[in-house]
C-alpha positions as CSV (number, residue, x, y, z in Angstrom):
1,X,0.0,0.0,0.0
2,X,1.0,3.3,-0.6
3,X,1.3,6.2,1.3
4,X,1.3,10.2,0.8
5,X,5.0,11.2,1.3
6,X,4.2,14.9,0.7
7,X,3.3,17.5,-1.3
8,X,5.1,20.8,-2.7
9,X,4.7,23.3,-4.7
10,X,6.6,25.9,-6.7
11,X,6.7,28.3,-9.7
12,X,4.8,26.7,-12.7
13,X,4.9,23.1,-11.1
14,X,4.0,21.0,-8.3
15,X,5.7,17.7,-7.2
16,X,3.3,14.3,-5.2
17,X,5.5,12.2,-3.3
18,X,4.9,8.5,-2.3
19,X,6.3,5.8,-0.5
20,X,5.3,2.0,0.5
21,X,3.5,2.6,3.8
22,X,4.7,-0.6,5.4
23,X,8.7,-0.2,4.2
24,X,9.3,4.0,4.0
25,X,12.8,3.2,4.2
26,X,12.9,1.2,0.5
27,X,12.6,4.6,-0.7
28,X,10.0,7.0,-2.6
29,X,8.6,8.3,-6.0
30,X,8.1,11.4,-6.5
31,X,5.3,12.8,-9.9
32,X,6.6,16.2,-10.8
33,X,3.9,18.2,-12.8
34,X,4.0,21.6,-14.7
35,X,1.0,23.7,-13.5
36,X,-1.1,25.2,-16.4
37,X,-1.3,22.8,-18.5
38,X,-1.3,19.9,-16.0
39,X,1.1,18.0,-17.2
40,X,3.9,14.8,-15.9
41,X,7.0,16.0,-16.7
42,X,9.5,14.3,-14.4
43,X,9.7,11.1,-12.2
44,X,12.6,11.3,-9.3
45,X,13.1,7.9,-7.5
46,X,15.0,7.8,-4.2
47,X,16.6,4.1,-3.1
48,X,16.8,2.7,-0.1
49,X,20.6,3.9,-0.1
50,X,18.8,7.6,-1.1
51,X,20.4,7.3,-4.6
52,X,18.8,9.4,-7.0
53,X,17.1,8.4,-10.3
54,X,15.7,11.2,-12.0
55,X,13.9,10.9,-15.6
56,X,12.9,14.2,-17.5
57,X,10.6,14.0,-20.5
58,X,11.1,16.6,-23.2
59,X,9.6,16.9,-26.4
60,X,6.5,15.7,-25.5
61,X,4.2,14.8,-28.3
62,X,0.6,13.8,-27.9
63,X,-0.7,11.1,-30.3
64,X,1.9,11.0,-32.7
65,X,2.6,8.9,-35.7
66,X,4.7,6.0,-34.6
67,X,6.1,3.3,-37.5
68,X,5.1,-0.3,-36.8
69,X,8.5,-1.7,-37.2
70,X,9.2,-0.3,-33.7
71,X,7.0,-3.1,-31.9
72,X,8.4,-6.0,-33.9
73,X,10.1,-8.0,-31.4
74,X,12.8,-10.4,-33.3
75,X,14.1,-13.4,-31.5
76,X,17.6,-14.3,-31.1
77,X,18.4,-17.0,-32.9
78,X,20.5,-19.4,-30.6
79,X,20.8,-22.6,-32.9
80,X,23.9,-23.4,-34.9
81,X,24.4,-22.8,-38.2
């Protein structure tokens, strides 16, 4: 289960922070969001040794045109030739 881990606020963007409410020491994620629009924008996840994983999206693009070819998954062969 998961629990509130906090809440803050600053210019143009808010941050929502949670943890597992039984283990708070295996760490936390934290949502970041810009303000007007509302929109995820960053993910920051803290280990249980509190190292930092931080991932920033950029270029965001809603509904785009993706080719097909990206969701062809090929096996690897592991028979001898």
């Amino acid at each position: 289960m998961l629990e509130f881990g906090g809440y803050e606020r600053d210019a143009g963007a808010f941050s929502i922070t949670v943890r597992d409410a039984k283990n708070p020491d295996l760490g936390s994620l934290s949502l970041i969001f810009t303000d007007n629009p509302v929109a995820l924008r960053q993910w920051v996840v803290t280990d249980p040794q509190r190292g930092v994983t931080r991932v920033t999206l950029s270029d965001v693009r809603l509904d785009p045109t993706l080719n097909r070819d990206l969701f062809v998954f090929n096996r690897f062969d592991r028979s001898t030739k």
